[in-house]
N, C-alpha and C positions, 0 to 999 in steps of 0.2 A: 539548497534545501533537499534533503531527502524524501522518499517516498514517505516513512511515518510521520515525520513533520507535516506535510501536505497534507495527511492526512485529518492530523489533528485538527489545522488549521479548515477545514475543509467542515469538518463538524461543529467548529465555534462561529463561520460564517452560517450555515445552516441552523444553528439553532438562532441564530439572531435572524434568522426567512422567516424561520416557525413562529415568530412575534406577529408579522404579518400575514401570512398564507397559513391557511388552517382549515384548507377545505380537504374533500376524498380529495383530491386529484395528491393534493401537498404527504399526506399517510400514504398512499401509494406510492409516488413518489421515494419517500422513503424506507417502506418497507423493502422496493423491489431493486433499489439501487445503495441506502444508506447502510441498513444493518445490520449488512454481512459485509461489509467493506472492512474492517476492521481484524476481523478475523481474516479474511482473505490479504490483508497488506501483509499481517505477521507471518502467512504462511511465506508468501511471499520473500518478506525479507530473510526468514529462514533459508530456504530453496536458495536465494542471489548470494547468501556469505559462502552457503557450501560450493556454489559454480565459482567463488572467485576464488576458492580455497585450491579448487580442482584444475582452472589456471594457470596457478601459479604454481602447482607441481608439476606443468603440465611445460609451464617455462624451463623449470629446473631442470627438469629432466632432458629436453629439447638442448639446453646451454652445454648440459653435460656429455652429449652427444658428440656437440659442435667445436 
């Protein structure tokens, strides 16, 4: 599984909490850890394709060396 998958999955367990937990503590909760998770994976996954990109020119170049 990848991080966006986990992700997703991560939000359809949580709304299935939110059925039962529904106090402040549950909205905190996920104001402070849930509703920027999403945004932050995609930066995320952005940022990890270009380090793998930079990698693997980083092999090429190295191989071409060698």
């Amino acid at each position: 599984m990848n991080l966006t998958q986990n992700t997703r999955e991560l939000a359809e367990r949580w709304h299935a909490t939110k059925v039962h937990w529904r106090d402040a503590k549950a909205q905190e909760f996920e104001k402070q850890y849930l509703e920027a998770l999403p945004g932050m994976v995609s930066k995320t996954s952005v940022m990890l394709s270009e380090l793998e990109t930079l990698i693997k020119k980083i092999r090429k170049d190295c191989e071409q060396t060698y």
